[in-house]
N, C-alpha and C positions, 0 to 999 in steps of 0.2 A: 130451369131445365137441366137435364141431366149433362145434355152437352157443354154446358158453362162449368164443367166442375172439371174440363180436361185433362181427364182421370186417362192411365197411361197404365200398360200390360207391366207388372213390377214395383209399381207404387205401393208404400204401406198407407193402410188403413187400419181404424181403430173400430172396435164394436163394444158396444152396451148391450145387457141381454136382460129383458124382464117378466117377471110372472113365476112362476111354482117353483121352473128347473132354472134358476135365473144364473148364470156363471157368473159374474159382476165386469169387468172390464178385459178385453183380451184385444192383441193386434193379428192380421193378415195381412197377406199380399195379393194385390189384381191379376188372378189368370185371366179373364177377359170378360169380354158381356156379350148378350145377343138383345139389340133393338128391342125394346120393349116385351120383352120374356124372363131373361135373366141377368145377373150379376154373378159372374162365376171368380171364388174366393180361395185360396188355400185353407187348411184347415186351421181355425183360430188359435192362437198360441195365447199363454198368460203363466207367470214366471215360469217359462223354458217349458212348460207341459203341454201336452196336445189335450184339447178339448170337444170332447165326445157331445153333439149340437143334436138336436131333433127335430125332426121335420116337423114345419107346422109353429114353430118357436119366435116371437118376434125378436127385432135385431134393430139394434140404429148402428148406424156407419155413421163415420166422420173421417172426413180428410182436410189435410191444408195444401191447399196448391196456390203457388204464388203470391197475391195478397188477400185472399178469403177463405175462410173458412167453410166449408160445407157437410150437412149433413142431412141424411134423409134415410128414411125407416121401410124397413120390408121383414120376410117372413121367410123362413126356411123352408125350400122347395124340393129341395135334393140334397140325400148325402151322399157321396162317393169315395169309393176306396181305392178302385183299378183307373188309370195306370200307379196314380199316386191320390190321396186324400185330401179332398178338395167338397165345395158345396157349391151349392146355387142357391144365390137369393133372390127372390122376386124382384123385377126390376120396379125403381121407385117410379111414382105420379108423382110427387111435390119432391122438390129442392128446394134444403133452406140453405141461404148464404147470408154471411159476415165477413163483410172488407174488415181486413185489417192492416190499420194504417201501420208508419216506420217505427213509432212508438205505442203500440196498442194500450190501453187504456180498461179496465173495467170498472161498470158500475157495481159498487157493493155497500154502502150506506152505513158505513163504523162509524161510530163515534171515534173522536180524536180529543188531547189538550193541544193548547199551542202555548206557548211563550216566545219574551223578545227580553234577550240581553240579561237574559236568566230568571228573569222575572215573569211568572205564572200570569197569561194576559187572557186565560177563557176556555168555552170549550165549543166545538163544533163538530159536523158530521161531516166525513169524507163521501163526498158525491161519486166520484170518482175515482182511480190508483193504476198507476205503472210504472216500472220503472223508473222512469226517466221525471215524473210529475204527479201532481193531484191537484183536485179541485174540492177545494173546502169550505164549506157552507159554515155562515155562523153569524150570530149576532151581535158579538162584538165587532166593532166599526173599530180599527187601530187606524195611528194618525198615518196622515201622508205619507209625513216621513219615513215611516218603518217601511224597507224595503226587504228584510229577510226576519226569517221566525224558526224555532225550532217544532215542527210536529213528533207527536209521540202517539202512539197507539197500537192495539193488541189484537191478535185474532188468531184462527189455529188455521195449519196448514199440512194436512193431511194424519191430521188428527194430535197433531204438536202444537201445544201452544210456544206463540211467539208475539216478541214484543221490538217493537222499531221507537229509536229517537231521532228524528233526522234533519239534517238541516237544511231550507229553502231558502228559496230568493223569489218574491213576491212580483210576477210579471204582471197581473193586472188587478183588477177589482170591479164588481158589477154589484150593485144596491138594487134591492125588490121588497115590498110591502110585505111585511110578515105576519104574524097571525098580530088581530087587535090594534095597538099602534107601533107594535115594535117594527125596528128595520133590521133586516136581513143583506149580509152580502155577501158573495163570491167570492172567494180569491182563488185566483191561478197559482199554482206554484212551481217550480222547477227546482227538483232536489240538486242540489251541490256538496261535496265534500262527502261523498258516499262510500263507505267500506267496503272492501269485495264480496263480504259477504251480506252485506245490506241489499246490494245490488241483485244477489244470487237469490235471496229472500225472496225478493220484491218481481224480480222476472218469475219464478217459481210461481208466486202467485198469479198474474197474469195468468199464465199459460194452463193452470190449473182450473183456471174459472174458465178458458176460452176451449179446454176438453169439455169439462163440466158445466157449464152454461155457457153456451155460443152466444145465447143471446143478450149477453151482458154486456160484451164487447163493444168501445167506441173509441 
């Protein structure tokens, strides 16, 4: 529901715009709403420029207000110029929302290598990724003992490629039947000994996919 997203007169909000006259990504700020009629917006900005909207144009908004993310889709209703330039958007029917937790997490399904003590031990897909950890499928089974591993792997990021080697510490492990008779397992990991700019990477991602796919998020 619209009122679970305790959306406040001054909040910024982001917008996606798609179809023929599509601007690609821009933000506003909340002049106000009327129950179930409209969402009234400033006019959309995207680097420093005002962005001329057309009635009738679809729109997704997205906001993050305390630990969830929301977003929900309407249509340009109104443009307005006097006293200052501002629109109306049709008020939404559906709210989609994503908690997210202290350390958010996205599902994104890379491949990764790992190794342990310098030594090349496999390769697996990253289930999961944030900051702070991942969750990495694979079917190498490593002994007990191994309690940290280095992951490596690559992906772009706002159209950069970029490549991570990082080192973990192996918090848990969970074994599932895998295709045939192979064994599959999970491992937790929690990155340690991380660069400021590993770190900067790696939140940059998150927060990239939880603009760009809300629904990724866990």
């Amino acid at each position: 529901m619209f009122a679970d997203v305790h959306l406040k007169v001054g909040d910024t909000v982001y917008l996606d715009f798609a179809g023929a006259k599509a601007h690609g990504r821009a933000s506003s700020t909340v002049v106000g709403w009327r129950e179930g009629i409209s969402v009234m917006l400033t006019q959309p900005m995207a680097a420093d420029k005002p962005l001329q909207l057309f009635e009738g144009e679809s729109v997704t908004l997205r906001v993050f207000t305390g630990r969830c993310a929301f977003a929900f889709k309407g249509l340009v209703r109104k443009v307005n110029h006097l006293p200052f330039q501002y629109v109306h958007l049709s008020f939404p029917q559906h709210v989609h929302a994503v908690e997210i937790r202290r350390s958010p997490r996205s599902r994104v399904g890379m491949p990764a290598t790992f190794s342990v003590d310098g030594q090349p031990m496999g390769q697996g897909n990253i289930v999961d990724l944030g900051a702070a950890g991942a969750l990495l499928d694979t079917g190498q089974v490593l002994d007990m003992a191994v309690r940290e591993l280095q992951l490596s792997f690559a992906f772009e990021l706002h159209g950069v490629p970029v490549s991570l080697d990082l080192h973990a510490r192996i918090l848990g492990m969970k074994g599932y039947a895998g295709q045939g008779l192979q064994t599959s397992v999970q491992y937790r990991l929690e990155f340690d000994q991380l660069k400021p700019n590993d770190r900067l990477v790696l939140s940059s991602l998150v927060w990239f996919q939880l603009y760009e796919h809300p629904d990724t998020i866990v």
